[in-house]
MARTOR-597006 format. One record per residue: x, z, y of N, C-alpha, C, O, CB in turn; residue in three letters. Coordinates in steps of 0.05 Angstrom, whole numbers, plus 5000, padded with zeros to 4 digits. Atoms other than C-alpha are relative to their C-alpha. Glycine has a CB too. Layout:
<atoms>
XZYXZYXZYXZYXZYALA;...
</atoms>
This chain:
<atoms>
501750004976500050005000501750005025503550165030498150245000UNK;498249934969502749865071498049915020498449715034503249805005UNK;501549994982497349935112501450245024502950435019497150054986UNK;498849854973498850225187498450195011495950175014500749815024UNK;502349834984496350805222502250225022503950395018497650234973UNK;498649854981498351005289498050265008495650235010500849805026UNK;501649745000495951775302501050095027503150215030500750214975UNK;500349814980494651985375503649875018505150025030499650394984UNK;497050034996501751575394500450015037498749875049501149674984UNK;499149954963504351725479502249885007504149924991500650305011UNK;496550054993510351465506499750005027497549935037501849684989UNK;500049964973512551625579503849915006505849964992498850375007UNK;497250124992518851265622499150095023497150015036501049684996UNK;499149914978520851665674497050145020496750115044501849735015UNK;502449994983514251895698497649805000495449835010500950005025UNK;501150225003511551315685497650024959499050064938503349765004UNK;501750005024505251315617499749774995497749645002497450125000UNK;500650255013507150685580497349924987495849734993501749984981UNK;502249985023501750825525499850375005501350565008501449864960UNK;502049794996495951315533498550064976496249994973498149935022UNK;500649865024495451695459498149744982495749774976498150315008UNK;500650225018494450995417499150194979500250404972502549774992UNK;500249835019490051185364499349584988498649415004497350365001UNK;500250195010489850495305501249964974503550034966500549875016UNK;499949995025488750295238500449824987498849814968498450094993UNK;499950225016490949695209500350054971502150164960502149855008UNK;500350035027488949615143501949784974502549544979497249925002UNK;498250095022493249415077500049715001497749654996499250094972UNK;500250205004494548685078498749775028498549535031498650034976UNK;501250124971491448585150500649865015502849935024499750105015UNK;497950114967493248145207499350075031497450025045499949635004UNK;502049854974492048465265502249915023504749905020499350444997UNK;499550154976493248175336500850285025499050435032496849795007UNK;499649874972496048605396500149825025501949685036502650165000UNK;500350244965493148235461499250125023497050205029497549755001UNK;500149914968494648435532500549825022500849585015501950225006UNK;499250104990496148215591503150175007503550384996498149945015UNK;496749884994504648385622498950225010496950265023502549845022UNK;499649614999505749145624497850154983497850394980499450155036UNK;501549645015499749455580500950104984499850314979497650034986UNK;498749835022504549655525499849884982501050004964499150244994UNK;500450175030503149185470502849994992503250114970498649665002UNK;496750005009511349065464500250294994500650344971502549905026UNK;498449765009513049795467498250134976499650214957500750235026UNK;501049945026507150035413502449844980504449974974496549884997UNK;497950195017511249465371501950184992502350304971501549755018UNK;497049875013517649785376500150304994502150394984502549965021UNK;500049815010515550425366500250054970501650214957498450085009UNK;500150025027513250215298502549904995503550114986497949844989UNK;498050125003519649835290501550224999502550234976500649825017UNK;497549784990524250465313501749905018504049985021502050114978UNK;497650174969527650065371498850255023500450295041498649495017UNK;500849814983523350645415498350284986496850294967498249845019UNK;500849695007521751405409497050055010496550045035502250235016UNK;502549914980514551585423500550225011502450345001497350044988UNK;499749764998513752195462498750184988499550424986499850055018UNK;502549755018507352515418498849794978497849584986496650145026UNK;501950105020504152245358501349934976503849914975498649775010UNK;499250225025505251925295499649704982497449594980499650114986UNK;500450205006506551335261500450004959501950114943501949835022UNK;500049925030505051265189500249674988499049484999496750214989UNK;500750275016506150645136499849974971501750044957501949815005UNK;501649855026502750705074500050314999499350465017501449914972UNK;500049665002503651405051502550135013503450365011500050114968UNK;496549854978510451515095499050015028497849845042503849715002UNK;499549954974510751835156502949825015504949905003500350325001UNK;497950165005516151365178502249945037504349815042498249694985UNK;499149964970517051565265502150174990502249955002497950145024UNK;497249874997523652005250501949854979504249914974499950354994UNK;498650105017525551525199501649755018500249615032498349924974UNK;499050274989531350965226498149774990496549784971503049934991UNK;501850295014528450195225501550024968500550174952501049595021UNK;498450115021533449985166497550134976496849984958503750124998UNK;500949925016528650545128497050014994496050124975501050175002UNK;503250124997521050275147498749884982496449914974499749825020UNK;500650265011521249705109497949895014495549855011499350004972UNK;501050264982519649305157501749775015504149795019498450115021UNK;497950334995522248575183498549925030496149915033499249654968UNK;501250124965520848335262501249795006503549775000500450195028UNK;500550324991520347645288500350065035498450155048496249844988UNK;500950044971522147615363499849755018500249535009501650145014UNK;501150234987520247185418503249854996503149644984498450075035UNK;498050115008527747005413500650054981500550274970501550015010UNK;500250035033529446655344502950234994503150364973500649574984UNK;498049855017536647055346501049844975501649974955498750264990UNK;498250155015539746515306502049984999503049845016499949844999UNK;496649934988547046715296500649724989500049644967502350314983UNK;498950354996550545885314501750044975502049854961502149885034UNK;497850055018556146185261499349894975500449724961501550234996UNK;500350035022553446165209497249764985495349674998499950274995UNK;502050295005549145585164497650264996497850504993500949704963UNK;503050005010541545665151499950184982498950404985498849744988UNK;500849815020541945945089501750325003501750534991500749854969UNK;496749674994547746515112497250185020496450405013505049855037UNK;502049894990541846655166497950184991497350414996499249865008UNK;502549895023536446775119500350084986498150054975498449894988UNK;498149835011540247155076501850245018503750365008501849804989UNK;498249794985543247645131498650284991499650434974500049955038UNK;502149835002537948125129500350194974499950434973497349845000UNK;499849905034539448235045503050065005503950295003499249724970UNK;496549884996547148245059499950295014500650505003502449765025UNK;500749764993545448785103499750274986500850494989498149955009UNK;500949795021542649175052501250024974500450194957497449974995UNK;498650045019547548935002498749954968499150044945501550205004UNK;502150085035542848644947501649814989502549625002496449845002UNK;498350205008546648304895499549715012497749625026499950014974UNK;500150354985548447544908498249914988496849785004502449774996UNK;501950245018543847204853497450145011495749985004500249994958UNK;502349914992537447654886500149865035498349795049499750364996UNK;499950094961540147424964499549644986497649534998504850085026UNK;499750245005540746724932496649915002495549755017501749964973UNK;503250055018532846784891498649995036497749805049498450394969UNK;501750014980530147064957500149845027498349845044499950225004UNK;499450254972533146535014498449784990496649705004503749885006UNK;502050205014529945994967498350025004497149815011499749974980UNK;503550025010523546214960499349995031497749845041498250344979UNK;501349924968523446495038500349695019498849615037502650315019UNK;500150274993525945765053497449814992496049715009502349894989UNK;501650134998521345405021496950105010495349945019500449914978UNK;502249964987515545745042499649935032497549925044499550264996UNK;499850134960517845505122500449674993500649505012504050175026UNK;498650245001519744865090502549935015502849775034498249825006UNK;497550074983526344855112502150014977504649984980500850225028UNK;497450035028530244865047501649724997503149714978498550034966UNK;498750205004532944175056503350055028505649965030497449725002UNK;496649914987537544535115500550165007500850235031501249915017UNK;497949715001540645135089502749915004504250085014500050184969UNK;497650024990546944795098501449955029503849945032500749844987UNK;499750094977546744625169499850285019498850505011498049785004UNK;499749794976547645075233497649975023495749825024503049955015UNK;503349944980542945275291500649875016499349925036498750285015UNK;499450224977545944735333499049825005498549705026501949905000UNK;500750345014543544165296496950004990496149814977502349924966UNK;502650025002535844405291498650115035499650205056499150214970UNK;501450004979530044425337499150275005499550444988498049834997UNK;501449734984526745015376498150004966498550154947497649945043UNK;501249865029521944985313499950064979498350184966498849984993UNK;498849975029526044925255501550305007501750484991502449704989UNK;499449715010529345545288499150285000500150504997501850055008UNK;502149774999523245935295499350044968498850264959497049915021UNK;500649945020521945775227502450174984501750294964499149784989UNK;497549925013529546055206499050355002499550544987503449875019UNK;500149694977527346695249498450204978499050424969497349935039UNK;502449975021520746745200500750084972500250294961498449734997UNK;498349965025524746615135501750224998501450374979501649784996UNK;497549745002530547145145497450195003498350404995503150045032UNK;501049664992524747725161498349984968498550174952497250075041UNK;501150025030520247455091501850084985501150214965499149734989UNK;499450065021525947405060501350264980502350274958501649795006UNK;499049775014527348185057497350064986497750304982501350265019UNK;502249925007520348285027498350235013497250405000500450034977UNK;500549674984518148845085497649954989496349764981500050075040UNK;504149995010511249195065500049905032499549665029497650444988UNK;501750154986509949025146501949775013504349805014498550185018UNK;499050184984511648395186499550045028497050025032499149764992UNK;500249954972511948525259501949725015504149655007501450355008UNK;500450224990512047905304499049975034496849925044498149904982UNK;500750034969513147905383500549745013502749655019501650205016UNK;501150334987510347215411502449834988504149705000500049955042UNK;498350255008514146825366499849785007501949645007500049954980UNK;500150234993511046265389500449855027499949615033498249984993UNK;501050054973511646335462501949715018501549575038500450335017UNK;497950214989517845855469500149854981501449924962502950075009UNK;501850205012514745285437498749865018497549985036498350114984UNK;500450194987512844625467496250074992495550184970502149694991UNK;503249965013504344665461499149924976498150064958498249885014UNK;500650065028503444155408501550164981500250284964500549744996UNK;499649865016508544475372499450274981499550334957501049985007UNK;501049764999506245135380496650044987495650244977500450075032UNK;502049995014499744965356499549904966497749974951498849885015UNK;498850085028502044645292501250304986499550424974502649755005UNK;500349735004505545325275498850134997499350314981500450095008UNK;501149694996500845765290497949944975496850124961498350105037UNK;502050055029496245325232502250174976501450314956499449564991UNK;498949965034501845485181500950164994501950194971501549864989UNK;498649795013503946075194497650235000498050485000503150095016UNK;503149855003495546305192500449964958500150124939496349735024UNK;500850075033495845965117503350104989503850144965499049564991UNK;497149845023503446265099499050325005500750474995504549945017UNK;499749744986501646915124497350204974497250394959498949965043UNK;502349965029494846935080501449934977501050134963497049795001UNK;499050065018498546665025502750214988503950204967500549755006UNK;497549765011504047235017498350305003498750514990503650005025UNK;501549754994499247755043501650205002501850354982498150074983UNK;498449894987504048135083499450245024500650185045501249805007UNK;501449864976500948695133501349975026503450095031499850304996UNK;497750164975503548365202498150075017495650075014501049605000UNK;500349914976502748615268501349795019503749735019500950275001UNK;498550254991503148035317499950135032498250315033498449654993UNK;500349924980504048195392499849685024501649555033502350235001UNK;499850244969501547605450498650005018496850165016499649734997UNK;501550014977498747465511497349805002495349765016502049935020UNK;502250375005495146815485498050004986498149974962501349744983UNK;502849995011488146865473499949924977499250044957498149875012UNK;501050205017487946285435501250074974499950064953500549725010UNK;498849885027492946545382498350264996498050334973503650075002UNK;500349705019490047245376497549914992496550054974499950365018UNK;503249995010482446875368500849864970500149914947497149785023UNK;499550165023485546385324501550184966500550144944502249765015UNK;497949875016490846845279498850284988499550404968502650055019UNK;499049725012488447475275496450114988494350034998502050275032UNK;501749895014483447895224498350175017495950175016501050124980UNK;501449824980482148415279501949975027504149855028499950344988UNK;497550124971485348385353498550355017496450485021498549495027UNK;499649684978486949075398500149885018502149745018502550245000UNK;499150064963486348865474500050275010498250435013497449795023UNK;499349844977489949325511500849915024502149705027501650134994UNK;500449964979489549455581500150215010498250365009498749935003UNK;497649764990494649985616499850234979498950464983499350155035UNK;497849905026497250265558497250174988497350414984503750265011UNK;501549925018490650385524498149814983496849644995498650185012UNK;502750205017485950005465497849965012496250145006498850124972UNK;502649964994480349885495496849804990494649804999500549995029UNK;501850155016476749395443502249974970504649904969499049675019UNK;498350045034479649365367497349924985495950104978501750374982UNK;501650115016474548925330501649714981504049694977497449935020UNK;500350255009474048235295500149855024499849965046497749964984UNK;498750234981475747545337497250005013497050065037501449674985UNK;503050044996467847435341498650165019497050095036498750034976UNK;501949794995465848135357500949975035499449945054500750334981UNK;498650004971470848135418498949825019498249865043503149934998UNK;500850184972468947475445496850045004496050045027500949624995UNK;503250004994461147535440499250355005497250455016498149854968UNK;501049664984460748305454503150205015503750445012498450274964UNK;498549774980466548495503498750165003496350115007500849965024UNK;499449665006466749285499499850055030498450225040503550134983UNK;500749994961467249185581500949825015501949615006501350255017UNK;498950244988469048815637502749885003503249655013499450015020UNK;497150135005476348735626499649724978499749484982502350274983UNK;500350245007475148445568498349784997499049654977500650024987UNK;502250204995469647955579501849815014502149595002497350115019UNK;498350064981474547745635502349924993503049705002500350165015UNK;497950145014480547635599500149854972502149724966501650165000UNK;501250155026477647365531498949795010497549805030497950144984UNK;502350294988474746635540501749835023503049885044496450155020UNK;497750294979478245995573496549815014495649654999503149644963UNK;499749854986474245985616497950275003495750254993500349865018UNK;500949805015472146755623497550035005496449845016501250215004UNK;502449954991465547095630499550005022501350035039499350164993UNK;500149974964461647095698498750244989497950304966497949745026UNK;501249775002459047765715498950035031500250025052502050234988UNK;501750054977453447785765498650315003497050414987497749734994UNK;501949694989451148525808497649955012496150155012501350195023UNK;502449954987444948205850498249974980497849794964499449845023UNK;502850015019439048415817498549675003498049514985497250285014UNK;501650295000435647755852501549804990500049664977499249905027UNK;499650155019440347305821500749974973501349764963500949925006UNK;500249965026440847595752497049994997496649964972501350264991UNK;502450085009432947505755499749714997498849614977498150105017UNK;500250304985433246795784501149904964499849784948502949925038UNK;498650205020438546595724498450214970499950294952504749975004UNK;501749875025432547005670499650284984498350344965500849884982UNK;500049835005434247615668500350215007502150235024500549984992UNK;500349824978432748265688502550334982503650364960495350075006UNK;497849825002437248895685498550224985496050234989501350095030UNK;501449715011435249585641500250145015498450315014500650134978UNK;500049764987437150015686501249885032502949705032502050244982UNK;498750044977438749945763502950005008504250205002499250155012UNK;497349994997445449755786502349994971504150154970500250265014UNK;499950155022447549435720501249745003499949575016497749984989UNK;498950304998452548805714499249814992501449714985502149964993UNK;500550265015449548175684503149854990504349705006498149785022UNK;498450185011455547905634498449744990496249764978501650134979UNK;501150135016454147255616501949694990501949535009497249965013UNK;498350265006459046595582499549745015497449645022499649914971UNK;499850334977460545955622497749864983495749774993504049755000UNK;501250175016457545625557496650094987495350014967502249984978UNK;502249825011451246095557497449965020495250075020501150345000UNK;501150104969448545765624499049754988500449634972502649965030UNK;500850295012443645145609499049925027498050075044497549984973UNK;501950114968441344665670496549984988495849914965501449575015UNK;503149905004433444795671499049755018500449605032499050375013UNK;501750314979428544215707498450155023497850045045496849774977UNK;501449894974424944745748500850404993501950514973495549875001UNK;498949664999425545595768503350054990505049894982497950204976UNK;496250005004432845855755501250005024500350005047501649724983UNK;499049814971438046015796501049615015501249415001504350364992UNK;499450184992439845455845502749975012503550145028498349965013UNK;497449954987447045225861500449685010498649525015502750134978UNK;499050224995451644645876501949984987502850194979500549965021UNK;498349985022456544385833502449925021502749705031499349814971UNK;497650104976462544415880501949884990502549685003501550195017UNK;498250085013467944285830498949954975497450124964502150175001UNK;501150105024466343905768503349904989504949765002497149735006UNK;497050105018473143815711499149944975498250114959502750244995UNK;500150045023472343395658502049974984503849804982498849864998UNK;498150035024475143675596499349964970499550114951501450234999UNK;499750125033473543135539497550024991495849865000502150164977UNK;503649865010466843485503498150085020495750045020500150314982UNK;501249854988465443855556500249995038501749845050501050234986UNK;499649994966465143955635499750325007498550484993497349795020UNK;499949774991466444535677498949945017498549705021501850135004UNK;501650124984462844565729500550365021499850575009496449864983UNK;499549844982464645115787499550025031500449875048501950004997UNK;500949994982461345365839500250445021500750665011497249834986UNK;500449695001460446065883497250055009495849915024502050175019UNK;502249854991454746505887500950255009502450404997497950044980UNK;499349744988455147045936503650005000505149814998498550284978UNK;497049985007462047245931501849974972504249924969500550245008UNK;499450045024463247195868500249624986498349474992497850184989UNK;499550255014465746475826498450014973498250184956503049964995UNK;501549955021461246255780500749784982500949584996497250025006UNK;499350205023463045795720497650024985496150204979502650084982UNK;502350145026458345355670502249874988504349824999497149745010UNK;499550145018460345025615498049784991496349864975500650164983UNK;501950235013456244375600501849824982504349794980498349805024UNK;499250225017456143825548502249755020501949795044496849864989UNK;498550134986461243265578498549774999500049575001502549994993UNK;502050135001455042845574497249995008495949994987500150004985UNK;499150154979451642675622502450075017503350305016498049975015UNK;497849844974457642705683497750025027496149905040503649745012UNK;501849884970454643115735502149995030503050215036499050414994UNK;499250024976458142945800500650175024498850275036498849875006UNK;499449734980461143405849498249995027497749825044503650005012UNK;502149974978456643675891496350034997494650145011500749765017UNK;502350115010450643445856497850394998499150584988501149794963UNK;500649835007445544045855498550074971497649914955499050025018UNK;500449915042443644455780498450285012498850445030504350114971UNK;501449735004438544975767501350154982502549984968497249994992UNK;499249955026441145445714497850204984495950214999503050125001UNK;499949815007438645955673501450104971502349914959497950025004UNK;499749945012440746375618499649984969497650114963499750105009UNK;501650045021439846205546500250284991501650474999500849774980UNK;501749765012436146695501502250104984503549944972497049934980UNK;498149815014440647205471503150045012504950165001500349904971UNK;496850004992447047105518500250245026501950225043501149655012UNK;499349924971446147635573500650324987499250464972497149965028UNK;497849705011451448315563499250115032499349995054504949914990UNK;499749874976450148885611502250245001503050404984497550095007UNK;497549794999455249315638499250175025498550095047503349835007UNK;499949874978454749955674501750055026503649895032499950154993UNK;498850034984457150175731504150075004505850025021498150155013UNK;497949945009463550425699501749784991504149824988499650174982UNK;499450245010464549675673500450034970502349934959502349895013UNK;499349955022463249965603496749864983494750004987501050334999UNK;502150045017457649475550497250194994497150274970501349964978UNK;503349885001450649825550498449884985497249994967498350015024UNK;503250045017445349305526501149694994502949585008496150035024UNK;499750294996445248565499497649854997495649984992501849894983UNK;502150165015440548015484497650055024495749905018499250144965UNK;502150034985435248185547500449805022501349865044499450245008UNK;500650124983434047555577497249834989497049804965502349865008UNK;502350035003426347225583499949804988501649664996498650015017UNK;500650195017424346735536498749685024498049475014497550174977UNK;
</atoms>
């Protein structure tokens, strides 16, 4: 078993509360996503588990080991960083094999396990070659191979992908979703990129200043942000969130309680033929399927999402309202209260 469980974890720099008593449970075999934006702590949780950092209070447990006063070397665990750390001296297979030299496992077991950890990246045709003579993604995959290839119960993984050309980076992120299920490895990935933590991960933590403040499923997160952070930072592009009572009626829906946010998805907005809220489509971007379509109400920016069919023309005026089941309310705290009340 190497399931994770951080207990009540704190860390403080200089006065400063990196992480505010992380409590989290990744389960045996899990892939679980750490997604913030720069500074909430997602890196330093990481290395706590790792042992590269000391918490100040809590514990960190992996399977049945308490494993915070234990050095890394004794975790069993393997980390992937945003830099591959490809030492130029040495060939491919010397790389992917460091990790076992390290630990001094005979040669014919360093040999068995560079093989196998190679071919699972497909890169076994160049273990003889140096990090000179491959690409940014052959040496992300080297990066990948050397941490498999000690067999850690967890895999820990900080934005491996982040220095990566896009296409590339999206190619990866398919194969190392289907290598990752295929070894069933308990991996803790840490990024900033939506699209990888919706795409990659079993459950996803968004933190926000050094605390969890949603740990669900990819689904749960994007269709029931926990509050307005994440509504706001989940979703390309994110939720609108509307305070006037008269135009959360206008676009169908009325509030439970007074002074209540209307969340609702760009793609959750339909143009109506009559009643609804009335705008202008100031900025219209067509991307391919779809159109954006951006406008403000009140002070606030409001985003739609339509079909990319018909093109609606900048400027052109749109009624909207709400479709049935998309409207999230948030108190005044910016914390989820009610869903699903908008009028038929």
């Amino acid at each position: 078993m190497s399931a994770i469980s951080i207990r009540s974890v704190r860390k403080d720099f200089k006065g400063h509360q990196a992480l505010k008593s992380i409590d989290l449970e990744v389960l045996d075999r899990e892939f679980c996503v750490l997604l913030g934006p720069s500074g909430c702590g997602k890196t330093t949780l990481m290395r706590i588990i790792a042992g590269l950092e000391e918490a100040s209070e809590g514990e960190v447990w992996i399977g049945e080991r308490r494993v915070d006063a234990l050095p890394p070397r004794q975790r069993r665990i393997a980390m992937v960083f945003q830099n591959y750390a490809v030492f130029p001296h040495m060939t491919i297979g010397e790389n992917i094999g460091f990790g076992l030299v390290m630990q001094k496992a005979p040669a014919a077991e360093i040999k068995k396990q560079v093989g196998r950890a190679a071919e699972l990246m497909h890169i076994n045709h160049l273990l003889d070659r140096y990090a000179g003579q491959l690409s940014g993604g052959q040496r992300q995959r080297v990066a990948v191979a050397r941490a498999l290839a000690v067999q850690p119960d967890v895999l820990l993984m900080d934005e491996p992908l982040s220095n990566l050309d896009a296409l590339l980076r999206l190619e990866m992120r398919s194969e190392l979703k289907g290598l990752l299920r295929d070894i069933q490895t308990t991996t803790l990935y840490v990024t900033h990129d939506q699209t990888e933590a919706m795409s990659l991960g079993d459950r996803i933590a968004v933190m926000h200043g050094g605390e969890i403040v949603q740990y669900d499923q990819p689904a749960a997160v994007y269709h029931q942000p926990a509050n307005e952070f994440v509504g706001s930072f989940i979703g390309n592009p994110p939720m609108n969130f509307i305070t006037d009572p008269h135009l959360q009626a206008l676009l169908g829906c009325t509030s439970p309680q007074p002074g209540w946010t209307l969340g609702v998805r760009p793609e959750n907005l339909q143009v109506v033929a009559e009643d609804g809220l009335q705008i202008e489509a100031k900025v219209v971007e067509m991307l391919g399927a779809s159109l954006q379509v951006n406008t403000r109400v009140g002070e606030r920016l409001l985003r739609v999402s339509l079909p990319g069919e018909p093109l609606i023309p900048a400027g052109a005026p749109l009624r909207l309202r709400a479709k049935p089941g998309a409207a999230r309310w948030y108190d005044a705290g910016g914390k989820l209260q009610a869903t699903n009340l908008v009028h038929p």
